[in-house]
C-alpha positions as CSV (number, residue, x, y, z in Angstrom):
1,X,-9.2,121.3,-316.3
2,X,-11.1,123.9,-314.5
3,X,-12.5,122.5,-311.3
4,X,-14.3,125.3,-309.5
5,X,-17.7,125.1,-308.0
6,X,-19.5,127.9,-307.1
7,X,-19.7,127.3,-303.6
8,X,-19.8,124.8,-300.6
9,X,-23.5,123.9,-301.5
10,X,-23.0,122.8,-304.7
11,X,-19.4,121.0,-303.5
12,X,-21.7,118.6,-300.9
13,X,-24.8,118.7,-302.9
14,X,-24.2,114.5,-303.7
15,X,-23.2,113.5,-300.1
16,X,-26.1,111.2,-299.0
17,X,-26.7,109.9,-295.3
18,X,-24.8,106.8,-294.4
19,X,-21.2,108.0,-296.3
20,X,-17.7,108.2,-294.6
21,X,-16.6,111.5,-294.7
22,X,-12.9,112.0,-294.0
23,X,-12.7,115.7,-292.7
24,X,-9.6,117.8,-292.6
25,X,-7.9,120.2,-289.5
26,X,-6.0,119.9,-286.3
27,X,-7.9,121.2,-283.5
28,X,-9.9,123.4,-285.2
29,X,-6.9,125.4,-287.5
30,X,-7.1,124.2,-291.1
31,X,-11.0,123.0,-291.0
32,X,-13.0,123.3,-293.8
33,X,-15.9,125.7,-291.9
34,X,-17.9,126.4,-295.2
35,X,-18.8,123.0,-296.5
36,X,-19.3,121.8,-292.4
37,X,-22.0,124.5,-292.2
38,X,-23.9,123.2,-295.7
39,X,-23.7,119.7,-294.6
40,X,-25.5,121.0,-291.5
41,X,-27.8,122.6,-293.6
42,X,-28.6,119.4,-295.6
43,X,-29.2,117.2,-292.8
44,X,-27.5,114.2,-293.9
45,X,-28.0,111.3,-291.1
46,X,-25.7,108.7,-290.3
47,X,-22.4,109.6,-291.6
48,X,-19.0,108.5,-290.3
49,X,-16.9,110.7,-289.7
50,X,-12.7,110.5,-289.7
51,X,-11.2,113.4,-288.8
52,X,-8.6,114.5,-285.7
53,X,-11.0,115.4,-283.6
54,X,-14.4,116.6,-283.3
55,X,-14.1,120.7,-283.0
56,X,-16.1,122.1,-279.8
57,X,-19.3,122.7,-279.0
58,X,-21.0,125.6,-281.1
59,X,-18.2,125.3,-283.9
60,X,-16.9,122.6,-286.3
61,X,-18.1,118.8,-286.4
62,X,-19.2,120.1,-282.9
63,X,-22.5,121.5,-284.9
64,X,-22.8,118.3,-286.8
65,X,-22.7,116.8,-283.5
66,X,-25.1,118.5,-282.1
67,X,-27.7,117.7,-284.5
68,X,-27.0,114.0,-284.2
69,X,-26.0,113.9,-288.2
70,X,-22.9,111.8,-287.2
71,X,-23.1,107.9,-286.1
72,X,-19.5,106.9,-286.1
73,X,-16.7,109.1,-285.6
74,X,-13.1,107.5,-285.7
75,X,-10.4,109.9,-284.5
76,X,-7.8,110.4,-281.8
77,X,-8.8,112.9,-279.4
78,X,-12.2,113.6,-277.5
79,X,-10.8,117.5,-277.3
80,X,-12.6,120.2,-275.7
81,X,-16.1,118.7,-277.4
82,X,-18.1,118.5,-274.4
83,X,-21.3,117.2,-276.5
84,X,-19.0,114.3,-277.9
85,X,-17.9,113.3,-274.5
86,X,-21.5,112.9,-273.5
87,X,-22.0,111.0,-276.5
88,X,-20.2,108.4,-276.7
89,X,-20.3,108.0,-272.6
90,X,-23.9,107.4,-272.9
91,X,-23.5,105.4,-276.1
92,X,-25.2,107.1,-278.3
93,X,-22.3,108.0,-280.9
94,X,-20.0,104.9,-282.2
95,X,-16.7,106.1,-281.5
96,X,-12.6,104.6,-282.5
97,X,-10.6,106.3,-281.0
98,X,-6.6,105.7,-282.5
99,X,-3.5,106.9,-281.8
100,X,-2.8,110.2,-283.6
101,X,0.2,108.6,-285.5
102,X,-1.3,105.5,-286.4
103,X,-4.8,107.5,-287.5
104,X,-2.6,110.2,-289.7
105,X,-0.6,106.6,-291.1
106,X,-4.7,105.1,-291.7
107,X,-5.1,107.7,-294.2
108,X,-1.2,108.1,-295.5
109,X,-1.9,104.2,-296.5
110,X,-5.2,104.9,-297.8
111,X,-4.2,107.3,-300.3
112,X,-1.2,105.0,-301.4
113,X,-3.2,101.9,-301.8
114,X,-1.7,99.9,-298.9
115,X,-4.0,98.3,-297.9
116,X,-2.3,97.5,-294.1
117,X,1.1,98.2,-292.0
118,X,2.2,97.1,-288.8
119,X,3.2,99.5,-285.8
120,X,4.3,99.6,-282.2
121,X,2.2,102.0,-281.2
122,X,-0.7,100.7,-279.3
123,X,0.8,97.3,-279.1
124,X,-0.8,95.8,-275.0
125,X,-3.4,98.1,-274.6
126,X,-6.9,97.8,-275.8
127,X,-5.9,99.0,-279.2
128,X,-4.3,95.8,-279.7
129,X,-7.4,93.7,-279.2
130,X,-8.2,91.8,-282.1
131,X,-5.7,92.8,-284.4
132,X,-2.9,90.8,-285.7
133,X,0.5,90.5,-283.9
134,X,3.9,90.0,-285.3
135,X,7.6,90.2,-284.1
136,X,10.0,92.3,-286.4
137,X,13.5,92.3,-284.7
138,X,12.7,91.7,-281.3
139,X,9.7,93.8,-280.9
140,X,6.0,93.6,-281.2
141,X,3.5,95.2,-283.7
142,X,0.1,94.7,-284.6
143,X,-1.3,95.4,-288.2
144,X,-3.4,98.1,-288.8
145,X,-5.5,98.6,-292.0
146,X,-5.9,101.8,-294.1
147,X,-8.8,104.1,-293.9
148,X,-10.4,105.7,-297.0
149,X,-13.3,107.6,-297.5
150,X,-16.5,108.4,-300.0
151,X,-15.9,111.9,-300.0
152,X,-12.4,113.9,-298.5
153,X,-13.4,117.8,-297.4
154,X,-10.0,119.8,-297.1
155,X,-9.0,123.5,-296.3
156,X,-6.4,125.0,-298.0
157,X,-4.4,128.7,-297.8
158,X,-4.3,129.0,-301.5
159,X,-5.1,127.2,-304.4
160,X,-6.0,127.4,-308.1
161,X,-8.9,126.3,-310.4
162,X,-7.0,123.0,-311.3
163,X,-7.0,121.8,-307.8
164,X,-3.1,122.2,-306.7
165,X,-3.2,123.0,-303.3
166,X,-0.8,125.1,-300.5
167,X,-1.7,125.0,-296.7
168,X,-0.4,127.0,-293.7
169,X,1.2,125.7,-290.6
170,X,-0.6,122.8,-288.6
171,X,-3.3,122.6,-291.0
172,X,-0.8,120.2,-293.2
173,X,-1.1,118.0,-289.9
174,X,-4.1,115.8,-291.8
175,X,-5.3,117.8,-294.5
176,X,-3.2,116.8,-296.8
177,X,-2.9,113.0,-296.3
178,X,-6.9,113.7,-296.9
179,X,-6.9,115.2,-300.0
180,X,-5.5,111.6,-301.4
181,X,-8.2,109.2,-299.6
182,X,-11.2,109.9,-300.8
183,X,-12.9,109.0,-303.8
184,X,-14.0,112.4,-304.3
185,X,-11.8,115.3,-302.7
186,X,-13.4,118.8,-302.3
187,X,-11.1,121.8,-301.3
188,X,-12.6,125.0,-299.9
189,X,-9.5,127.6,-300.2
190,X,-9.1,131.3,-299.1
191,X,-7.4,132.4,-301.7
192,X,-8.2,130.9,-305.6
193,X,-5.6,131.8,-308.4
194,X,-5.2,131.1,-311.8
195,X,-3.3,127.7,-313.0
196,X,1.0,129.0,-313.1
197,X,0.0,131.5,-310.3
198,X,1.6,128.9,-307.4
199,X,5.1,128.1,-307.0
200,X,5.3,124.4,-308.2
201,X,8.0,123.5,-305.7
202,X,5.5,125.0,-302.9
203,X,2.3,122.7,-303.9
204,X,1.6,120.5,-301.2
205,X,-1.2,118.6,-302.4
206,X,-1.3,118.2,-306.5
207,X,-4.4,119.1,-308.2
208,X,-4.6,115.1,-309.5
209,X,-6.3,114.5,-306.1
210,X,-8.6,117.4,-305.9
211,X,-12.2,117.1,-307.8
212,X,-14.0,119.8,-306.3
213,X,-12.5,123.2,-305.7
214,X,-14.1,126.9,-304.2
215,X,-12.7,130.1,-302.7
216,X,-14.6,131.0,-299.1
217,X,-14.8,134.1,-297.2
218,X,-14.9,135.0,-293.7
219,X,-13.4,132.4,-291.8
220,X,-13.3,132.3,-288.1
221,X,-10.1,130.8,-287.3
222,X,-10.9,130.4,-283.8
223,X,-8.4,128.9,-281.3
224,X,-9.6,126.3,-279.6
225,X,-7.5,127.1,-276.2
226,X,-5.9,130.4,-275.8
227,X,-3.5,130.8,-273.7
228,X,-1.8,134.8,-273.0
229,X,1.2,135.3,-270.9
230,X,-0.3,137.4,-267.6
231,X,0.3,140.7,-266.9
C-alpha cells in the first residue's frame, strides 16, 4: 500500500481546530518542521498539544505558540520557550505539565491500549493530587492514564512509501511511541525509499502505524542550546 502524500499540506489538510495533536521530537532534534509550518499556515485554533516540549521562540510549536493556535499543551518541560512561559504564567495557555518518564509511558500505554498504570514517579507532590494511590510492596504509586491523540505528526531519518519508519539518535526519545497513539499517524521523512529498500531488523516504527507519509527538504536542525569548548 503506497502511502505517500505529496506534501505537508495535503498530510494536515483534515486537522480541524479543537483536535489533540500528539507532536513528535526532543528539544527540537527529531521535530516534524514541515507539517508545523502548514498547520501554522492553516490557522487551526484550539488544539491540544502533547509533545516534550514546546520548541523556542521563532521555531517549532514556538510559532504555533505565538499565534495563539494552541489552548492546552501537556508536556514535561517549559524549555527555552520564553512565549510559553509567559503563557501559562499569565494564564492564558492550559498547561500539564508530567514527568518526562511518566509522559513518554502516557503515550507507550496509549499505543498498546492500556488504558492506565501505576508509578512512583510523582508520588507527594502536586502530581499526585487527585489521582489514585496504591501500595505495591511497600511503596507508593499513583495511577496514571494513557494519552492518545486525533492525529500523531512524527519525523523520521528514512522511510519508504508503505510507512516503515528509521529515526536517528534522540529523535527515537518520543517519536516513536507517537507513531502508535494516534488515530491517524503522518510521517514527514528526509529520505523516502522504495518498500525492501530498509533493513527490516533496523525499522523502528512498522508501517502498520503510519497513514500518511512525505519526503521533506531543507530542514534546519537547529540546536536548541549550543554549547563549544572555549578556546
Amino acid at each position: 500500500m503506497n502511502k505517500t502524500v505529496s506534501g505537508p499540506d495535503e498530510a494536515v489538510k483534515d486537522i480541524q481546530d479543537n483536535m489533540v495533536l500528539m507532536l513528535g521530537g526532543f528539544g527540537l532534534c527529531g521535530i516534524p518542521e514541515k507539517c508545523i509550518a502548514s498547520l501554522v499556515k492553516k490557522g487551526i485554533k484550539g488544539i491540544t498539544c502533547i509533545s516534550n516540549n514546546a520548541g523556542v521562540d521563532d521555531f517549532g510549536l514556538g510559532l504555533l505558540l505565538k499565534n495563539h493556535q494552541i489552548k492546552k499543551m501537556i508536556s514535561s518541560y517549559v524549555g527555552e520557550n520564553a512565549e510559553f512561559e509567559r503563557q501559562l504564567l499569565s494564564g492564558e495557555l492550559e498547561v500539564d505539565l508530567i514527568p518526562q518518564g511518566t509522559l513518554a509511558t502516557r503515550i507507550q500505554m496509549g499505543g498498546a491500549g492500556i488504558p492506565a498504570f501505576f508509578t512512583p514517579a510523582g508520588y507527594g507532590t502536586e502530581v499526585a493530587q487527585g489521582k489514585e494511590t496504591r501500595e505495591f510492596d511497600g511503596k507508593m504509586y499513583l495511577m496514571e492514564n494513557w494519552l492518545k491523540a486525533d492525529f500523531a505528526i512524527v519525523k523520521a531519518w528514512k522511510g519508504d512509501t508503505q510507512g516503515n519508519l528509521v529515526y536517528k539518535g534522540t529523535a527515537r526519545n518520543f517519536n516513536p511511541m507517537m507513531a502508535t497513539a494516534g488515530k491517524i499517524t503522518i510521517a514527514e521523512v528526509e529520505h523516502l525509499v522504495k518498500p525492501g529498500e530498509l533493513d527490516p531488523n533496523e525499522i523502528h516504527t512498522p508501517g502498520i502505524f503510519v497513514q500518511r507519509i512525505f519526503q521533506g527538504t531543507d530542514y534546519e536542525k537547529r540546536i536548541e542550546q549550543r554549547t563549544v569548548r572555549k578556546a
